[in-house]
N, CA, C and O atoms as CSV, one atom per row, in Angstrom:
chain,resi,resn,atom,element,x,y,z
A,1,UNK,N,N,118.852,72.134,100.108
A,1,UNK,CA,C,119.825,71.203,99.579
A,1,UNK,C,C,120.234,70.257,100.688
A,1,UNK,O,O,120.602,70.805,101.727
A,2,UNK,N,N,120.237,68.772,100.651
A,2,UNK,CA,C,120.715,68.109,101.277
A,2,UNK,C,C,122.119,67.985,101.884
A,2,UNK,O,O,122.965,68.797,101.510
A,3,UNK,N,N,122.349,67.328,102.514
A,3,UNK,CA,C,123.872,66.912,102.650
A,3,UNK,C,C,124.924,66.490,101.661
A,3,UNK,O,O,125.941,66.901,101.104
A,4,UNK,N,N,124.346,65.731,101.720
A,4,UNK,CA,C,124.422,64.197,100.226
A,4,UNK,C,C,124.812,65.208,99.034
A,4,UNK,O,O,125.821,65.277,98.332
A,5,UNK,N,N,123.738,65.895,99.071
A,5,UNK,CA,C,123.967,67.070,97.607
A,5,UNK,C,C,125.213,68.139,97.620
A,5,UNK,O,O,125.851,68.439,96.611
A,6,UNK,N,N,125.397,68.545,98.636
A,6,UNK,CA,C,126.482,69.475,99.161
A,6,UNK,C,C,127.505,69.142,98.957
A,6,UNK,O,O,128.394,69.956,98.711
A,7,UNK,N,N,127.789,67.341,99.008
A,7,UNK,CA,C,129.207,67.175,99.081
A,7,UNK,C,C,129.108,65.896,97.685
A,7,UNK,O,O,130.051,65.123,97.515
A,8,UNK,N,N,128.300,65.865,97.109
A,8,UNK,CA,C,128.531,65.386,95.707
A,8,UNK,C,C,129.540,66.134,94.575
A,8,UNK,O,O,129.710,67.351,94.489
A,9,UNK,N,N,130.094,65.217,93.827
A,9,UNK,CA,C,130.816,65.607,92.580
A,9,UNK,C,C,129.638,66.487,91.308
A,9,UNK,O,O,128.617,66.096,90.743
A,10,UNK,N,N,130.239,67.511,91.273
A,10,UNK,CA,C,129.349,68.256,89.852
A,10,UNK,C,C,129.051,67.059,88.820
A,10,UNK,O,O,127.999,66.892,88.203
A,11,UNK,N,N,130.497,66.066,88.754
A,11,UNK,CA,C,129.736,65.330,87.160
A,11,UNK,C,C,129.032,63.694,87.844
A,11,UNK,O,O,128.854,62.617,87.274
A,12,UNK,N,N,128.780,64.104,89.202
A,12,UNK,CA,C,127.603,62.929,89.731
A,12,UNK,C,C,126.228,64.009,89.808
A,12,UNK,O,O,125.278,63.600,90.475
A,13,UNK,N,N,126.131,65.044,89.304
A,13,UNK,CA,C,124.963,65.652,89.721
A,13,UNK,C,C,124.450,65.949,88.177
A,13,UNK,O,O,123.383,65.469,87.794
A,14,UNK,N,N,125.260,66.755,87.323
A,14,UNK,CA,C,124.586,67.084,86.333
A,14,UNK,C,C,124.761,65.718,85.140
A,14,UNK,O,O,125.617,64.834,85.166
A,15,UNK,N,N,123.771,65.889,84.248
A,15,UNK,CA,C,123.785,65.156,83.295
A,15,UNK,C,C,125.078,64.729,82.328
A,15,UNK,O,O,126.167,65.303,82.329
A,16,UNK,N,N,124.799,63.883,81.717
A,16,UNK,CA,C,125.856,63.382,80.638
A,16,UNK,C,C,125.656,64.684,79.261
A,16,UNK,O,O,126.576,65.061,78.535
A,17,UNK,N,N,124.539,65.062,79.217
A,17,UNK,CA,C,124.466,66.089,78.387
A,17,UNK,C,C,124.570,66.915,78.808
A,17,UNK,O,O,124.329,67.709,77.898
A,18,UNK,N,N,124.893,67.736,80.079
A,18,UNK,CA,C,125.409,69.160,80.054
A,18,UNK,C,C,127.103,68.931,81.133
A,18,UNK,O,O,127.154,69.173,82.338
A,19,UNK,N,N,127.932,68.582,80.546
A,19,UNK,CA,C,128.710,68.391,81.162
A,19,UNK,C,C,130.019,69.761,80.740
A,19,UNK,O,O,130.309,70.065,79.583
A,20,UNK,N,N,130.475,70.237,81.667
A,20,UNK,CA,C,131.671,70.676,81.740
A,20,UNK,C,C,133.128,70.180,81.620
A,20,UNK,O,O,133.448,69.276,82.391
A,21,UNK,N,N,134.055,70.649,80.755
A,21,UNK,CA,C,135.509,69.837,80.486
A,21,UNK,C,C,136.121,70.369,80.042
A,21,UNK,O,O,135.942,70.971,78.983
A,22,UNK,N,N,137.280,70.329,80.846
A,22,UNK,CA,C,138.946,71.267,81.081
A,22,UNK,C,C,139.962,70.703,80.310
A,22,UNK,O,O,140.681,69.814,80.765
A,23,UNK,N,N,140.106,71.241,78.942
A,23,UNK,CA,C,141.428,70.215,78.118
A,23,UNK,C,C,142.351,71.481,78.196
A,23,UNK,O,O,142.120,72.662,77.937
A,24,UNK,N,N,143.634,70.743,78.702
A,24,UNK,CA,C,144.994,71.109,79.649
A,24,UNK,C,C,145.859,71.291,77.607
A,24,UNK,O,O,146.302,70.256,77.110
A,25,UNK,N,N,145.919,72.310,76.977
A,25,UNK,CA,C,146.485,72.939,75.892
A,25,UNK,C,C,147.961,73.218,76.393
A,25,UNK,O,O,148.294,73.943,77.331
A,26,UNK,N,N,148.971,72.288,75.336
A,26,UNK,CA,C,150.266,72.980,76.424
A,26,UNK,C,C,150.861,73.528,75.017
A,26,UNK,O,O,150.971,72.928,73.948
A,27,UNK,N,N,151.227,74.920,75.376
A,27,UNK,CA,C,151.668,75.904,73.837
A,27,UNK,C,C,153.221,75.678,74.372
A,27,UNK,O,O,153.943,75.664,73.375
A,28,UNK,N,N,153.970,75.503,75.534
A,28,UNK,CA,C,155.557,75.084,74.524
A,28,UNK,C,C,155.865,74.008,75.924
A,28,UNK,O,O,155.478,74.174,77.080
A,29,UNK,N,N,156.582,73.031,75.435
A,29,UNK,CA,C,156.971,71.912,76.571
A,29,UNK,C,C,158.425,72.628,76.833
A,29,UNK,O,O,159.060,72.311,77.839
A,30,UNK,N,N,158.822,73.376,76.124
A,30,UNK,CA,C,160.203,73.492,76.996
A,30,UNK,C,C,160.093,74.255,77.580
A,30,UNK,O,O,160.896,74.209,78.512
A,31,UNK,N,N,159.195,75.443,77.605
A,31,UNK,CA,C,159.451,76.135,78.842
A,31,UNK,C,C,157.681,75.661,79.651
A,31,UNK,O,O,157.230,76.596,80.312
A,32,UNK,N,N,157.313,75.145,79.638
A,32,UNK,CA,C,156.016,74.347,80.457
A,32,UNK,C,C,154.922,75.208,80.745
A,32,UNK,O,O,154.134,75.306,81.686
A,33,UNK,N,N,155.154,76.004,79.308
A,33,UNK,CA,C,153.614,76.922,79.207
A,33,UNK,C,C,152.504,76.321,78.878
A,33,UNK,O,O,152.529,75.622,77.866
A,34,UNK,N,N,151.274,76.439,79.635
A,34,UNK,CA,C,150.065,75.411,79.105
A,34,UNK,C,C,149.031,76.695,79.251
A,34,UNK,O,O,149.141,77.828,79.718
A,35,UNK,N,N,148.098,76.033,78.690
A,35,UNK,CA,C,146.067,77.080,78.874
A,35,UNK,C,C,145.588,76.060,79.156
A,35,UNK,O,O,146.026,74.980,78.761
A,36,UNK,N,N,144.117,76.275,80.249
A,36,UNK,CA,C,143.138,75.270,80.233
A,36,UNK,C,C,142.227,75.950,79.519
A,36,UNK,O,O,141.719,76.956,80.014
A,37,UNK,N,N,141.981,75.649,78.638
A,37,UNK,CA,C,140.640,75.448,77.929
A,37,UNK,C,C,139.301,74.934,78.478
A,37,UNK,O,O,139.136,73.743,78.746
A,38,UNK,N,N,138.395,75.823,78.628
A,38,UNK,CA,C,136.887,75.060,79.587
A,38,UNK,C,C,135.936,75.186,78.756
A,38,UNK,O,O,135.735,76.331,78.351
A,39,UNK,N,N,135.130,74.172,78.283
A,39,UNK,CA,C,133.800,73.719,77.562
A,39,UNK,C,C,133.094,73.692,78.527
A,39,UNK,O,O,133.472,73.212,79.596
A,40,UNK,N,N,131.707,74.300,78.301
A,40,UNK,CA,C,130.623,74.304,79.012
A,40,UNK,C,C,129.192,73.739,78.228
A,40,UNK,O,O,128.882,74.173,77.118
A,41,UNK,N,N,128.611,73.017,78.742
A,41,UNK,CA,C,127.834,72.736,78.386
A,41,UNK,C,C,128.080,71.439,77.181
A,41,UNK,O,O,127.769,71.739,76.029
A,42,UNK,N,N,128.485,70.387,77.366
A,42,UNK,CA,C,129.124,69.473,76.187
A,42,UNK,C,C,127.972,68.539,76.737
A,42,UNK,O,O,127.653,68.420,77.920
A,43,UNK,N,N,127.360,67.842,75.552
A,43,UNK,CA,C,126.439,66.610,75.479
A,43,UNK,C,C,127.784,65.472,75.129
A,43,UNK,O,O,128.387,65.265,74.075
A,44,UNK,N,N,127.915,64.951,76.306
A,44,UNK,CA,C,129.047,63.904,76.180
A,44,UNK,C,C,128.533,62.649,75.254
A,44,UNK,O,O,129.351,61.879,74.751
A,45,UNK,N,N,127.235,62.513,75.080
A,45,UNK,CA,C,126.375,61.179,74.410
A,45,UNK,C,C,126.545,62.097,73.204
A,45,UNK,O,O,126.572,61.355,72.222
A,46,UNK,N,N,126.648,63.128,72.894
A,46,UNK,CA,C,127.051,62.940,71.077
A,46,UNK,C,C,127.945,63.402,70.542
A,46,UNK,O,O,128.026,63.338,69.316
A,47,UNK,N,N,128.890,64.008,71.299
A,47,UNK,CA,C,130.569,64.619,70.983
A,47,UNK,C,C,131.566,63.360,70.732
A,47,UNK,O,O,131.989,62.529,71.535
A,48,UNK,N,N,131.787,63.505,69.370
A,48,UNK,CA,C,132.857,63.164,69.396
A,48,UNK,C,C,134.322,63.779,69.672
A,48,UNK,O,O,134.574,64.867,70.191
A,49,UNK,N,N,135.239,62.790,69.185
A,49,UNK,CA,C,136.644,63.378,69.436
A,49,UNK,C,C,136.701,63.853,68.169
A,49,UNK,O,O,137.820,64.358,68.259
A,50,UNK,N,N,136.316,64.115,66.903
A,50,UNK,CA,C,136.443,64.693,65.936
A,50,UNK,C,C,135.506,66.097,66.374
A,50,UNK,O,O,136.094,67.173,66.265
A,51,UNK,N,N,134.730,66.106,66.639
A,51,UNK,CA,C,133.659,66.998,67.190
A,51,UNK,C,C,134.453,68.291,67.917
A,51,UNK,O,O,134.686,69.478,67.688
A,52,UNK,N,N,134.689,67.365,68.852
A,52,UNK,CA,C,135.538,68.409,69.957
A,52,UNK,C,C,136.962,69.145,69.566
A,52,UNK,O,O,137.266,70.257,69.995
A,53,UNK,N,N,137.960,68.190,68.501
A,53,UNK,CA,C,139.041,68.654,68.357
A,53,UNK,C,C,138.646,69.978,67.468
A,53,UNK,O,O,139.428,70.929,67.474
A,54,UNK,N,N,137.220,70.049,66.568
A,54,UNK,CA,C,136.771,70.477,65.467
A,54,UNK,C,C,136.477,72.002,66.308
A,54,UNK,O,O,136.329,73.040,65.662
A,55,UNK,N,N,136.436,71.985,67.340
A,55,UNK,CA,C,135.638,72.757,68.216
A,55,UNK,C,C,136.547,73.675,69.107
A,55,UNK,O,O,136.284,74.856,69.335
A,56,UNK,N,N,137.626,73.018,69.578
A,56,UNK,CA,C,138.720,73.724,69.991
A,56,UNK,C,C,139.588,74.227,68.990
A,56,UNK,O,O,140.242,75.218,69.315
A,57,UNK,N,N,139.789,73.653,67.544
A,57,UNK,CA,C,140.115,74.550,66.689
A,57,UNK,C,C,139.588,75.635,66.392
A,57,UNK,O,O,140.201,76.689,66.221
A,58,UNK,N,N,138.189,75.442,66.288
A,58,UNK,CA,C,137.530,76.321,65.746
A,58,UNK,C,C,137.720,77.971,66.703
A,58,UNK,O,O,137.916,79.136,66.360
A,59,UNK,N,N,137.533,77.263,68.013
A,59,UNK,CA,C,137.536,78.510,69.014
A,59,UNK,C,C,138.616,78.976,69.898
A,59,UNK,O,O,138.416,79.713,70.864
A,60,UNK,N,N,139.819,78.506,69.524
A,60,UNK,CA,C,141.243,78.883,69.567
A,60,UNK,C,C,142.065,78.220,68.700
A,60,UNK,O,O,142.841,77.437,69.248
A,61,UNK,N,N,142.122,78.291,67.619
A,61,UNK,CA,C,142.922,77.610,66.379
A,61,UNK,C,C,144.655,78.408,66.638
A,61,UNK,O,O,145.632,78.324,65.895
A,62,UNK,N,N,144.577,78.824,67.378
A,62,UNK,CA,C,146.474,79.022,67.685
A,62,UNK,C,C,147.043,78.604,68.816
A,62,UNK,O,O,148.148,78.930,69.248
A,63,UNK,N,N,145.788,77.432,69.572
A,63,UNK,CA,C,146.224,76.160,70.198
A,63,UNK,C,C,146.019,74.948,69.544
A,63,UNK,O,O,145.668,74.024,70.278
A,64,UNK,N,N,146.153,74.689,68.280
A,64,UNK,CA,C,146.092,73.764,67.758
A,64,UNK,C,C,147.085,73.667,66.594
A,64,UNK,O,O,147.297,74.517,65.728
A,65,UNK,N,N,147.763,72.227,66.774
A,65,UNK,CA,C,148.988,71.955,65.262
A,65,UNK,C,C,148.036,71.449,64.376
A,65,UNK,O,O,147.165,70.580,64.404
A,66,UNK,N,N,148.616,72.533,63.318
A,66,UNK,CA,C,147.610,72.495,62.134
A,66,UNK,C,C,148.263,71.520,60.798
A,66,UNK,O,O,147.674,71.259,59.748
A,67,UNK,N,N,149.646,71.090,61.202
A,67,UNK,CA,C,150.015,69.734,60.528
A,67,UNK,C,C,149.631,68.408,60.914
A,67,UNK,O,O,149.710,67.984,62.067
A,68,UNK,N,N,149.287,67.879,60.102
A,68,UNK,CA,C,148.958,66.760,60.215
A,68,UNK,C,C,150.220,65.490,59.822
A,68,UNK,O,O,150.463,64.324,60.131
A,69,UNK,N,N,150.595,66.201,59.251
A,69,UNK,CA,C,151.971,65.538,58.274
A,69,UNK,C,C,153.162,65.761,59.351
A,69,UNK,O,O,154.008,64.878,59.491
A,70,UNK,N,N,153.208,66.842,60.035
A,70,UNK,CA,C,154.739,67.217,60.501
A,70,UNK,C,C,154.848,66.572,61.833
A,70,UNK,O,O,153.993,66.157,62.615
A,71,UNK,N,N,156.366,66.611,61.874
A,71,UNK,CA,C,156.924,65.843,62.881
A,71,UNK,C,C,157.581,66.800,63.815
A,71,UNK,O,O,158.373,67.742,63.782
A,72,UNK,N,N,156.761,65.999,64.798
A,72,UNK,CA,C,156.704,66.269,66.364
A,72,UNK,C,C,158.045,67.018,66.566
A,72,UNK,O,O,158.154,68.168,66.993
A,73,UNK,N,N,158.854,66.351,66.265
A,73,UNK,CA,C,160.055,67.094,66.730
A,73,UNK,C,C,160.543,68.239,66.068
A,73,UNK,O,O,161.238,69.109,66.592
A,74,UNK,N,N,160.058,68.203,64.609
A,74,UNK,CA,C,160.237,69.948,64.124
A,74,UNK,C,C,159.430,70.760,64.523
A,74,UNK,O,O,159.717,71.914,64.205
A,75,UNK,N,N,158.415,70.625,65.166
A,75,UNK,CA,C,157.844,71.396,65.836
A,75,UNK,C,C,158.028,72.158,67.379
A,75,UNK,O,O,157.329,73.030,67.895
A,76,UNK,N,N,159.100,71.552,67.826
A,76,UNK,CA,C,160.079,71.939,69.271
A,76,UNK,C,C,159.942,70.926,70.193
A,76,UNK,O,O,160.687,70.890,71.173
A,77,UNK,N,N,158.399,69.429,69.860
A,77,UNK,CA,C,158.200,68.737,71.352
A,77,UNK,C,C,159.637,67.717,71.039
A,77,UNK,O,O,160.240,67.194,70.102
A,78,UNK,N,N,159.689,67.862,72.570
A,78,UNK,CA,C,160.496,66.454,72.850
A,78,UNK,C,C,161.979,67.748,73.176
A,78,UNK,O,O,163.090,67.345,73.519
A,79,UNK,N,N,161.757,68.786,73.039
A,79,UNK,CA,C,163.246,69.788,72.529
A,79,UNK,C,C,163.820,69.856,74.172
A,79,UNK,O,O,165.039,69.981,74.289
A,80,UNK,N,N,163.060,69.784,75.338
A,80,UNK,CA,C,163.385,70.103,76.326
A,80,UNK,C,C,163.907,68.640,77.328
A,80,UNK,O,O,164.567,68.706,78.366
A,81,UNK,N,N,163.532,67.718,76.844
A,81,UNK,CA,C,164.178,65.965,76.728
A,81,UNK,C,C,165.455,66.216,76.056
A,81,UNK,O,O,166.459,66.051,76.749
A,82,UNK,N,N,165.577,66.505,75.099
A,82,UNK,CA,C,167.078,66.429,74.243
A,82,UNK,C,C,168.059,67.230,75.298
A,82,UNK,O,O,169.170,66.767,75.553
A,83,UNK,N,N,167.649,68.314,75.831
A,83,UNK,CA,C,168.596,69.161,76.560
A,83,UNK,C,C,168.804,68.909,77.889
A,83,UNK,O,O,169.838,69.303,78.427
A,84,UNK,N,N,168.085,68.393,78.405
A,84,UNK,CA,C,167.754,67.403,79.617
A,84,UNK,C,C,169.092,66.371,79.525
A,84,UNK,O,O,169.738,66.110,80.540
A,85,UNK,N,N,169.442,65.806,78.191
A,85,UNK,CA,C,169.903,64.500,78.356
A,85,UNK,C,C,171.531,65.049,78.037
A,85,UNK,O,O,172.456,64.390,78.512
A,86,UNK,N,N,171.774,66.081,77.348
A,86,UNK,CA,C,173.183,66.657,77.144
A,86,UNK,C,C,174.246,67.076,78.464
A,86,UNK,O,O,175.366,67.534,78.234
């Protein structure tokens, strides 16, 4: 292995199709609990964002709001801003 190679970035080395990606899941903002979630192996040339959201549901669906309709704030975000400001 070269030099050059040693101190390259992983996503300057591997392909657009096998790429690795860390989506930062935050399960409550008021107390600033998060998961990283890591995909391996993602063909970035044909994932979509429907694809992927389809995909992290699929393979942890109790990090994902499953309303589409409901509002943000009945759901607790923004709850740790409100108390912040009292």
């Amino acid at each position: 292995m070269s030099s050059s190679e040693s101190t390259a970035l992983v996503n300057e080395i591997l392909p657009n199709t096998a790429a690795t990606i860390t989506i930062r899941v935050i399960k409550s903002f008021e107390y600033r609990v998060g998961k990283s979630l890591v995909l391996h192996n993602v063909n970035l040339e044909e994932m979509t964002v429907r694809k992927l959201k389809e995909e992290v549901k699929q393979d942890h669906d109790e990090l994902t709001l499953n309303d589409d309709d409901g509002k943000l704030a009945d759901i607790g975000i923004g709850m740790s801003l409100a108390k912040q400001h009292k």
